[in-house]
ZAGULUM-570642 format. One record per residue (C-alpha): residue in one letter; x negated, y, z. Coordinates in steps of 0.001 Angstrom, whole numbers, plus 524288, in hexadecimal, padded with zeros to 5 digits. Last residue first. Layout:
N
AXYZ;...
***
This chain:
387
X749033362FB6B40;X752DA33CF2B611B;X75BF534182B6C59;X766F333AEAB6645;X7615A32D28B65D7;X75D5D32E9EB74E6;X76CDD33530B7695;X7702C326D3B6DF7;X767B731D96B762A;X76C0232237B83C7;X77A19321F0B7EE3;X776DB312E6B7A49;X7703E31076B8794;X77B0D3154FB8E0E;X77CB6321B6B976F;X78900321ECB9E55;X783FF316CDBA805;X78CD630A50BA641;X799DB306D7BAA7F;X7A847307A7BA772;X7A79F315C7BA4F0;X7AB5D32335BA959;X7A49032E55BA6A9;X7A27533BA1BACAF;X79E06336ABBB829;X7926B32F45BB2E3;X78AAB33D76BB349;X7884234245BA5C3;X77DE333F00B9BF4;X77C5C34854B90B7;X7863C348B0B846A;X7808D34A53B77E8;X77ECF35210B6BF3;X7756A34E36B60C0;X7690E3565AB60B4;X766D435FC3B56DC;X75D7A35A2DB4997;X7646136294B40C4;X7722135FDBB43B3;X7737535352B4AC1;X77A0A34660B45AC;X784C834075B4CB5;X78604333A0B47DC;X7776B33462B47F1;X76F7E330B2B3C94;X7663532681B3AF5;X76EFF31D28B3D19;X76FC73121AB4962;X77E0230C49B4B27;X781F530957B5A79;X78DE02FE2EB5B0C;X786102F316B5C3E;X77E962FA17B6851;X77C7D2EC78B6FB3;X782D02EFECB7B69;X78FB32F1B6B7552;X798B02FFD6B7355;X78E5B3089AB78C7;X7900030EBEB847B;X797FC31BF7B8493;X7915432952B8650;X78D1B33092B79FB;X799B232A93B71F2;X7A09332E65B7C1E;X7A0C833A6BB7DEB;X7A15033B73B6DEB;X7B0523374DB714B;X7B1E134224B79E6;X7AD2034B3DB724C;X7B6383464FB6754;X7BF56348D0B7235;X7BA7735643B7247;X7BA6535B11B6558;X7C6D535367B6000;X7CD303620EB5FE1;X7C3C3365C2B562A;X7B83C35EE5B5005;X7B1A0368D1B4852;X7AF083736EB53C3;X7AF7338073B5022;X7A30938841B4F6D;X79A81391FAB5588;X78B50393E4B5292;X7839C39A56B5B17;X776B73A002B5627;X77B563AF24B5215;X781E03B053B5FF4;X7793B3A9DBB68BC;X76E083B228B62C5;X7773F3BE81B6429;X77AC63B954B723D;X789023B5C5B7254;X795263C07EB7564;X7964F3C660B679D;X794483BB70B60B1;X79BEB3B1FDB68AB;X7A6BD3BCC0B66D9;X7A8043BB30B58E4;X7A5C63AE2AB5960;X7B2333ABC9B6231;X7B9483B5EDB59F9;X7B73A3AD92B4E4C;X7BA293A0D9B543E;X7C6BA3A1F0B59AF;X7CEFF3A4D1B4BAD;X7C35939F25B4596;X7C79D391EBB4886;X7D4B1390BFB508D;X7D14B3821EB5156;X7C713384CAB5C0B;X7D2543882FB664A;X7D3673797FB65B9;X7C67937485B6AE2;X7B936377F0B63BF;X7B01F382CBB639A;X7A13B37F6FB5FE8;X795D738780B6416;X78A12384A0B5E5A;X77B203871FB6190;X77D2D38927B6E9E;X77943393BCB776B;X77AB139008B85B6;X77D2339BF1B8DC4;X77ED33A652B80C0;X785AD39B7EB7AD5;X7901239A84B87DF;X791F03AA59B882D;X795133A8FCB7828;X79DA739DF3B7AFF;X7A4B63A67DB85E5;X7A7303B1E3B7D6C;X7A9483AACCB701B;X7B4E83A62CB79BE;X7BA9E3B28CB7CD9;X7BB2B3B6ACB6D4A;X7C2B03A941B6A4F;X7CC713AAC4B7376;X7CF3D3B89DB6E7A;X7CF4A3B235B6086;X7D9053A6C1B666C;X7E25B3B139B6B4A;X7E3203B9B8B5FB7;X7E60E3AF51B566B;X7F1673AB9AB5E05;X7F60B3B80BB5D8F;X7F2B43B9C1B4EF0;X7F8F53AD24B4AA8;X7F2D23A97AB3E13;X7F67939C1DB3C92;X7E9DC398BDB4188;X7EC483A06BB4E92;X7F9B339ACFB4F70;X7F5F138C3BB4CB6;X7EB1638D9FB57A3;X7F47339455B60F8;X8005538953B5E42;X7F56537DF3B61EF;X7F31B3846CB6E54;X8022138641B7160;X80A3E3910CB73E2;X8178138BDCB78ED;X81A0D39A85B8051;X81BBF39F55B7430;X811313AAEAB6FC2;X810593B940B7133;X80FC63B8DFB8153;X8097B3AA16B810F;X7FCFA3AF90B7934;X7F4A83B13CB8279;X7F7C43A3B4B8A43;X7F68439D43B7DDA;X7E7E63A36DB7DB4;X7E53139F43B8A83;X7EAC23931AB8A87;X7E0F339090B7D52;X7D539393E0B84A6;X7CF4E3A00CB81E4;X7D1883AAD0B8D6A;X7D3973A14DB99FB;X7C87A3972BB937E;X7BFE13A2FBB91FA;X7C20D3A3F0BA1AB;X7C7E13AF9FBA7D5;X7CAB23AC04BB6C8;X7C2DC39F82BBBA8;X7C9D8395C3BC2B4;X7C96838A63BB783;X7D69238CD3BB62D;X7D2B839A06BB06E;X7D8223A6D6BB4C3;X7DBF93AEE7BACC5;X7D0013BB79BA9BE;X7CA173C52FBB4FD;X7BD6D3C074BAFB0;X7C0573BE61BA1FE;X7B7FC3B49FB9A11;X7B1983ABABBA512;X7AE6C39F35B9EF9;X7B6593947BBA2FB;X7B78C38FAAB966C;X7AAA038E35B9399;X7A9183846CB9C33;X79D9337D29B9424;X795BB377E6B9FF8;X79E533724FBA9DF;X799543655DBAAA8;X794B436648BB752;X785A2367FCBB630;X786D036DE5BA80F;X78F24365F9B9BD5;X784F43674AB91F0;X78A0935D09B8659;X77AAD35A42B7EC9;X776C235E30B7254;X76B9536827B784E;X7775A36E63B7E4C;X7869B36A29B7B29;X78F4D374A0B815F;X79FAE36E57B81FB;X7A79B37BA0B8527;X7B41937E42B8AB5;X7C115385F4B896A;X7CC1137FE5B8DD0;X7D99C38130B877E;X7D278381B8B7A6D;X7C4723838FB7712;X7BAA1378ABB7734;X7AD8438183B7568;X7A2DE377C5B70FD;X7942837D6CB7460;X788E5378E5B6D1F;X77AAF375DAB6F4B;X7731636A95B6795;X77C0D36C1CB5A7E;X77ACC36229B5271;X7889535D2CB4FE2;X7916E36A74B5561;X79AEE36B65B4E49;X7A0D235D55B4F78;X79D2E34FCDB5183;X7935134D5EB5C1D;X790BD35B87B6013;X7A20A35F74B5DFE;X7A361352DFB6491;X79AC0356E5B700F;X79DF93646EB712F;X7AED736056B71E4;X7A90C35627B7D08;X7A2B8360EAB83B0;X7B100368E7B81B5;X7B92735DB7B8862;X7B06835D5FB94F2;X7ABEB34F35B97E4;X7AE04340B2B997C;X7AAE2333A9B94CA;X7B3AF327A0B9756;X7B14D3180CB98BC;X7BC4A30FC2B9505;X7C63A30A52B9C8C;X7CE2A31422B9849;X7D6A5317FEBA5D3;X7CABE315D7BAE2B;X7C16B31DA8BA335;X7CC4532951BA524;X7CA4E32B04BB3E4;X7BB59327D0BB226;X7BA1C3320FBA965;X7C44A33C86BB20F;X7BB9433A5FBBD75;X7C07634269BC9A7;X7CC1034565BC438;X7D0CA352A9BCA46;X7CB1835D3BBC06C;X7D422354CFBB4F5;X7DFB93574FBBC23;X7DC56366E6BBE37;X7E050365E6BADCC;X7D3DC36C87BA75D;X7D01337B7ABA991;X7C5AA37890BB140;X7C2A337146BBC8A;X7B667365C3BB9FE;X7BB39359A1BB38D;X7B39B34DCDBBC9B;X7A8C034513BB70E;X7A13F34666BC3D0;X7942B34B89BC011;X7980135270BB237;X7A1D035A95BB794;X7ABD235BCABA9DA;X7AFA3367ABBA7CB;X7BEFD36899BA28D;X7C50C365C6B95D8;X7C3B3355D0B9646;X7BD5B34D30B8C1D;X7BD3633E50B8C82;X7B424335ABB8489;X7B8963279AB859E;X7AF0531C6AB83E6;X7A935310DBB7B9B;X7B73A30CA0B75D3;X7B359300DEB6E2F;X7BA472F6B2B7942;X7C56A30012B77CE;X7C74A2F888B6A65;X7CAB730538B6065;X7D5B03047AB56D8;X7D76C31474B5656;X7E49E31422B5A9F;X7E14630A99B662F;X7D5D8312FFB6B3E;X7DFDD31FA8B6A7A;X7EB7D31902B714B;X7E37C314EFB7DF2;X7DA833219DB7CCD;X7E96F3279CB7C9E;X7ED6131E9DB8925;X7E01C32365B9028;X7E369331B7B8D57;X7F07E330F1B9157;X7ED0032BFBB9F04;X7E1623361ABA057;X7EA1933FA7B9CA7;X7F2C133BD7BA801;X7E78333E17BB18D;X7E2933497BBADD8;X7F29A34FADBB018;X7F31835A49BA461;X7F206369A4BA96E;X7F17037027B9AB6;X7FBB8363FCB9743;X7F69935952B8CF0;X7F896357E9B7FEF;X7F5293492DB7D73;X7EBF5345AFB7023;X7EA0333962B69FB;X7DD69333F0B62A6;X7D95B3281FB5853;X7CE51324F6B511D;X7C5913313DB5332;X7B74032FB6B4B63;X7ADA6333AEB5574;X7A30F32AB0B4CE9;X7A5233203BB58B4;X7B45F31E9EB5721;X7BC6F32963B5CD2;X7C8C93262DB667F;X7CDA13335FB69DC;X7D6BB338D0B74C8;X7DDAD347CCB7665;X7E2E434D4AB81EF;X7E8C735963B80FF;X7EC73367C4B89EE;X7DDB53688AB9196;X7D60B3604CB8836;X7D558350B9B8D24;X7CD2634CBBB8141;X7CB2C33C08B82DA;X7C0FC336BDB7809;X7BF87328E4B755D;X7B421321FEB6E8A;X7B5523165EB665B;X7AC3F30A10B62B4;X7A2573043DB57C0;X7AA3530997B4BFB;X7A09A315C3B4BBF;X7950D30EFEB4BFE;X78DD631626B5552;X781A432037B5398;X772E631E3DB59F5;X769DE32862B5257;X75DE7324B5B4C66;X7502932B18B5271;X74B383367EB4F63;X73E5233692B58F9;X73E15341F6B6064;X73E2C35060B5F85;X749D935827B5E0C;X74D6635EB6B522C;X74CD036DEFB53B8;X75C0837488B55A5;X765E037932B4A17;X768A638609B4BBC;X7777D3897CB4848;X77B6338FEAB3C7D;X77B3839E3BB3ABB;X789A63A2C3B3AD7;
***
């Protein structure tokens, strides 16, 4: 595949970059995924110090895995020896749109629980005592994947999370685009098959009816044990399984569909697939290029180039944690823990702009005070920007 353009520097002075001193403080990421909950503690160079993971049901109660998320941040921050006085935020990722005026998870194929909190940061901030940072779990997978991952340097991307959901975190001009509501990225709900299952989201033949992982344990529960699991497909299909095999290549076909409709729309320079169907490799991504190619625009097509993601199943609440790192206030007033270098901890490819994370109404985070927008984050998107 022809490697990926590269865009024009910008212009402006140069400018060092502002990074942190990695022992200066923690971050904490919270992943509520549809079936597992899953809770970091990363210093400031997004190195994890401690986590725990909780399977949770398909239809889990919001409110009791808000209760077991704030005893495992509890556990987490204690395993990794950090003072909660150094904790500058918590990151905190659900699968289901976010609406970016009132902070409130948007219907979708997430636990209804979730849809009836009326501010699910400040819920979790009250049981933390700590200030909290919400949004969709696959715009947090594109953020760490841009900060950290696959896609360093790359000012327009799209990150396809595929698993039980299927979503999609679109970075333009190196910034999260969420849309007016913060329902940009639904690529699950794409209409596949018109007359297809219906969809909880209301909608009858969605992709995320004919390539998330129910769907393809559902197809295989006639040839199969009823105890089919997710984790027993991947090991199947890897092991050779031809069934299993089948069902993840036919996934993989409808889904170079819809990403090559979505490049057409938006065409970025780099699409990266992450969440756990991603660990089937080639198995899923060789008939999703094949029929990217066929369905994108030839210039789409022969520009566009697809990868895996490099951080895994830690995508999102590494997401989470790089959340915060763009929106907490410093550690002290006087900036003793910022480092000046003449490199970014981060550094762009080829003079791209880093990624970041545009303002978003106060609803969507919960603090004990201030405005969301501090002079140190005003100072490191200036620092970013070059100018």
């Amino acid at each position: 595949e022809p490697p990926r353009s590269r865009r024009p520097a910008q212009s402006g002075r140069p400018g060092a970059l502002i990074g942190l001193n990695p022992a200066a403080g923690a971050a904490i990421g919270i992943d509520v995924d549809h079936q597992r909950l899953r809770v970091v503690v990363a210093n400031l160079a997004h190195t994890v110090l401690a986590e725990a993971e909780h399977r949770l049901e398909a239809d889990h109660d919001a409110w009791e895995t808000m209760s077991v998320a704030a005893e495992f941040v509890d556990r987490v921050v204690q395993q990794a020896g950090v003072s909660r006085e150094r904790v500058m935020g918590v990151g905190m990722a659900l699968a289901g749109p976010i609406d970016t005026v009132r902070g409130k998870v948007q219907p979708s194929s997430i636990s209804p629980s979730w849809v009836e909190l009326e501010d699910p940061a400040r819920e979790m901030s009250g049981r933390l005592g700590l200030p909290v940072y919400l949004d969709n779990d696959a715009n947090l997978g594109a953020l760490a994947e841009m900060m950290w991952g696959a896609g360093v340097g790359a000012g327009e991307c799209a990150y396809i999370k595929l698993g039980t959901g299927i979503g999609a975190g679109l970075v333009i001009d190196g910034q999260l685009y969420r849309g007016a509501l913060g329902t940009a990225g639904e690529i699950g709900h794409t209409t596949m098959v018109e007359d297809g299952p219906v969809c909880r989201c209301g909608n009858r033949g969605c992709l995320e009816r004919v390539a998330g992982v129910p769907a393809l344990l559902e197809s295989l529960r006639g040839s199969r044990a009823a105890t089919l699991s997710m984790q027993d497909l991947f090991d199947l299909a890897l092991s050779g399984d031809v069934g299993c095999r089948r069902v993840i290549a036919d996934a993989g076909r409808s889904i170079g569909v819809a990403v090559a409709n979505l490049c057409n729309m938006l065409n970025p320079q780099l699409v990266i697939i992450g969440g756990p169907l991603a660990v089937t490799g080639d198995i899923l991504l060789d008939p999703l290029k094949a029929s990217f190619a066929r369905c994108a625009l030839p210039a789409v097509g022969a520009t566009t180039e697809i990868v895996v993601g490099t951080l895994g199943d830690r995508a999102t609440a590494l997401g989470a944690v790089g959340l915060v790192l763009h929106e907490a206030e410093p550690l002290s007033p006087a900036g003793s823990d910022m480092v000046m270098s003449d490199r970014a901890r981060l550094p762009p490819r080829s003079g791209a702009p880093q990624v970041g994370v545009r303002p978003r109404a106060r609803r969507n985070t919960a603090r004990g005070g201030g405005d969301g927008r501090t002079e140190w984050t005003r100072a490191r998107s200036a620092v970013s920007r070059g100018g």
